[in-house]
C-alpha positions in Angstrom: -6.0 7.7 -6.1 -9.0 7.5 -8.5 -12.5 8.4 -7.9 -14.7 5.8 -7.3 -17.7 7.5 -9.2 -16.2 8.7 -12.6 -12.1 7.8 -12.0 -11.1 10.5 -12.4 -7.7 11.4 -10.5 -8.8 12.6 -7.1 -7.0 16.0 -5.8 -5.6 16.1 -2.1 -7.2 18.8 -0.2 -5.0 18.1 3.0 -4.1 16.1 6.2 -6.1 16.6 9.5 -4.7 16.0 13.2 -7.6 14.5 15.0 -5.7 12.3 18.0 -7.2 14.5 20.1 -10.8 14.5 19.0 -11.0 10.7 17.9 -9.9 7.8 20.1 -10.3 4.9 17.1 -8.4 7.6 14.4 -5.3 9.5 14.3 -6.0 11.9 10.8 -8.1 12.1 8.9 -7.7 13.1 5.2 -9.6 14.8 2.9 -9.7 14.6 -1.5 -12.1 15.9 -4.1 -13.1 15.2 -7.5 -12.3 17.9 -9.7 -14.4 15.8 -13.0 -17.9 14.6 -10.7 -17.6 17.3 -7.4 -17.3 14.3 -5.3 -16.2 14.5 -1.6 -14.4 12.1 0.1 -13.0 12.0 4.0 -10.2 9.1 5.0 -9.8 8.5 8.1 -6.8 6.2 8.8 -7.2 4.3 12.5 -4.6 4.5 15.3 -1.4 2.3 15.0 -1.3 -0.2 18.2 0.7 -3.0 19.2 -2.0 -5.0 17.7 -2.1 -3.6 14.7 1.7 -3.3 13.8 2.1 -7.0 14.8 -0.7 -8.0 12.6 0.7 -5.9 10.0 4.6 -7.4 10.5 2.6 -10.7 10.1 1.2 -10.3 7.2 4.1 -8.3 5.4 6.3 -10.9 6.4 3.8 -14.0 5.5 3.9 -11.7 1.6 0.3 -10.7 1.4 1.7 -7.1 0.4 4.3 -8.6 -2.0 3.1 -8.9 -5.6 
């Protein structure tokens, strides 16, 4: 992944646990700009029923097929 400032490759700094602290997210990631000093935190949300049948849906429709 790229940094959105200067695009420059971004370095991963790790993977957090937060299911116990966060209720919408699961981890949370963090990556740094080694060109521009950026910062940047991911935080990728819970998987639900919801949310993996809305996924199958649209994998299955091809919106992630190129």
């Amino acid at each position: 992944m790229n940094c959105w400032h200067c695009n420059k490759e971004l370095i991963w700094g790790g993977d957090h646990d937060i299911e116990e602290e966060n209720e919408e997210y699961d981890m949370v990631t963090n990556l740094s700009c080694p060109k521009c000093k950026s910062f940047f935190l991911v935080y990728k949300p819970r998987e639900t029923e919801d949310f993996n049948e809305q996924l199958g849906k649209e994998i299955y429709s091809g919106k992630f097929l190129k």
